[in-house]
ZADODREN-950521 format. One record per residue (C-alpha): residue in one letter; y, z, x. Coordinates in nm, 3 decimals, decimal comma. Layout:
BEGIN
dofi resn: a&y: Y&z: Z&x: X
...
//
This chain:
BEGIN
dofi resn: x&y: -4,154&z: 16,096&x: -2,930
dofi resn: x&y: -4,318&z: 15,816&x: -3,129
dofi resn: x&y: -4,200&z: 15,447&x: -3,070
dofi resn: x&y: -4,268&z: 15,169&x: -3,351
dofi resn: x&y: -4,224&z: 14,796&x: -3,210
dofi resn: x&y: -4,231&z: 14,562&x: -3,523
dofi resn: x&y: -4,282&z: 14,208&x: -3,420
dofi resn: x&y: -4,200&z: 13,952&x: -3,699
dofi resn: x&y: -4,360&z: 13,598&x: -3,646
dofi resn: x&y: -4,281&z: 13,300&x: -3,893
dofi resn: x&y: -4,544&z: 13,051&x: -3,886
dofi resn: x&y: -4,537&z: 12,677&x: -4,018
dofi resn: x&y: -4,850&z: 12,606&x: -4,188
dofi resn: x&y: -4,965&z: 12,235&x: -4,159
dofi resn: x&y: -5,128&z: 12,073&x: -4,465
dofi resn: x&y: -5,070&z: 12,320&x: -4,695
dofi resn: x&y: -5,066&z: 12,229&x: -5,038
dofi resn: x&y: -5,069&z: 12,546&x: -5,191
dofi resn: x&y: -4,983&z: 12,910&x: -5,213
dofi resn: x&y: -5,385&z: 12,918&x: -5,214
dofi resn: x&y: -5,441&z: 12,713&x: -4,888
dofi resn: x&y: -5,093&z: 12,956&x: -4,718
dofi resn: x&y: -5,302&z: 13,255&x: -4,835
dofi resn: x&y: -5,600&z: 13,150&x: -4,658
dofi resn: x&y: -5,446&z: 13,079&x: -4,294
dofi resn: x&y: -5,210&z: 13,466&x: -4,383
dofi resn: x&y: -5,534&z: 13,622&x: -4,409
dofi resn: x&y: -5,745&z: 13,476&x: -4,135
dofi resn: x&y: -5,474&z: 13,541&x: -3,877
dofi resn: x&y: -5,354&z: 13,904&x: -4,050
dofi resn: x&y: -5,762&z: 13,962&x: -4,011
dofi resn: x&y: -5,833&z: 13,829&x: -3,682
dofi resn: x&y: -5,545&z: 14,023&x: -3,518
dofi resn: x&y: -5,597&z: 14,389&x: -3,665
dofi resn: x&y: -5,984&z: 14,338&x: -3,548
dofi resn: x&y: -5,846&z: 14,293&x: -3,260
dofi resn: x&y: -5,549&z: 14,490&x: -3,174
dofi resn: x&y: -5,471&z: 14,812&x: -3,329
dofi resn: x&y: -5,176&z: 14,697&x: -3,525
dofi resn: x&y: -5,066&z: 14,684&x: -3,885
dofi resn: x&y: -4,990&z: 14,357&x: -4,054
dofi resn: x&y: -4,862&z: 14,235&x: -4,351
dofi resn: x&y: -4,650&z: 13,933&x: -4,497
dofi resn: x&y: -4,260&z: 14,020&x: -4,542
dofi resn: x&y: -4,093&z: 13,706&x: -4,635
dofi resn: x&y: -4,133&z: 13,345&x: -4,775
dofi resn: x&y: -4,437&z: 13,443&x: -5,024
dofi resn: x&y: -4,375&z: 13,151&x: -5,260
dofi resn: x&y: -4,296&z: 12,881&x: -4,971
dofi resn: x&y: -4,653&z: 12,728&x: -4,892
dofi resn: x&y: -4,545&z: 12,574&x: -4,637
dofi resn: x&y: -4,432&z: 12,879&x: -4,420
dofi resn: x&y: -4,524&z: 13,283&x: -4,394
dofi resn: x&y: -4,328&z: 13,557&x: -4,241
dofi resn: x&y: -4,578&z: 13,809&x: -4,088
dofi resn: x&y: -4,476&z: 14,118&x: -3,933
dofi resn: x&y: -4,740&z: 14,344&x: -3,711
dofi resn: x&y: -4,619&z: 14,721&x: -3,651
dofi resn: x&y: -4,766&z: 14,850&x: -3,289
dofi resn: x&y: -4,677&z: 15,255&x: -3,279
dofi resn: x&y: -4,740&z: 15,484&x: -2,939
dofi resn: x&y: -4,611&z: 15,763&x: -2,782
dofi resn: x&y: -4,469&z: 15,514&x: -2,514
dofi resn: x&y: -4,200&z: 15,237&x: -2,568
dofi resn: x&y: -4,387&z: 15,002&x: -2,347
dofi resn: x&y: -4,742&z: 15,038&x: -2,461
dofi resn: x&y: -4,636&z: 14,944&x: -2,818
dofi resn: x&y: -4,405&z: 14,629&x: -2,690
dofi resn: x&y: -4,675&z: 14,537&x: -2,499
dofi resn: x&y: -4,928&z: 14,559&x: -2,747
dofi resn: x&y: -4,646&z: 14,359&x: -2,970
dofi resn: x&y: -4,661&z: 14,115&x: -2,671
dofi resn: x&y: -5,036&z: 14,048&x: -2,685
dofi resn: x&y: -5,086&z: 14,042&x: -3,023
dofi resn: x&y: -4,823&z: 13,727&x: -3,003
dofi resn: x&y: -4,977&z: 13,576&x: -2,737
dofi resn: x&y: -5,307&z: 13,605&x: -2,949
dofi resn: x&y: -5,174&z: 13,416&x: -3,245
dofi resn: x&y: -5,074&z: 13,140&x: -3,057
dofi resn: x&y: -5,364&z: 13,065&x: -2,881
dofi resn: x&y: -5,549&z: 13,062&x: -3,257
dofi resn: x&y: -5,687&z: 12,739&x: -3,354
dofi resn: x&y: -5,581&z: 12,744&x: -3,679
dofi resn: x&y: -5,367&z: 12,454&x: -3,868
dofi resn: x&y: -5,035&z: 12,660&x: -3,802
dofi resn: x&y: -4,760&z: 12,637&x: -3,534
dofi resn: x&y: -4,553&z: 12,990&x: -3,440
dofi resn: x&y: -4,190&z: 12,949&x: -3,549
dofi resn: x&y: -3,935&z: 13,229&x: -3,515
dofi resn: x&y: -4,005&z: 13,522&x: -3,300
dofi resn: x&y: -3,816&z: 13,840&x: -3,304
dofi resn: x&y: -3,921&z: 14,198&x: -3,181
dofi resn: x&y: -3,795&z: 14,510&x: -3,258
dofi resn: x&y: -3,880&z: 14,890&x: -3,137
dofi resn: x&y: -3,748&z: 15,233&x: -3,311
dofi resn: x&y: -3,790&z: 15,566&x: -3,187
dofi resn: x&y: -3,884&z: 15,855&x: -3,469
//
């Protein structure tokens, strides 16, 4: 059986002026984190807010608890980033296929 945990992270972007200066922090922490953890990311909501971005980073195994726990670290990762962003809204979801 194959287990998806989607973990969807809001982050509030400090000093952001621009959809250019949101794109910039989306891509240095959607970059960092799939160097580092064998995840998929991508941004799912608030594209035209530049003061906020909705990420969500897919973790799939043949093991519900590997891919929550790689869910698990992959949060803990972004919020020890020093970037210019604070984590918001958390939520964490796993399927079964």
């Amino acid at each position: 059986m194959t287990f998806i945990t989607v973990l969807t992270v809001e982050l509030v972007i400090f000093d952001s002026a621009s959809l250019k200066d949101k794109r910039a922090v989306v891509r240095q922490v959607t970059q960092r984190t799939r160097n580092k953890f064998p995840v998929a990311a991508s941004e799912v909501d608030t594209q035209n807010d530049p003061s906020r971005a909705t990420l969500a980073f897919a973790a799939i195994s043949s093991e519900s608890q590997i891919s929550h726990a790689t869910a698990q670290k992959v949060l803990a990762f972004i919020e020890d980033l020093r970037i210019d962003c604070q984590v918001g809204e958390v939520s964490t979801e796993t399927i079964s296929l």
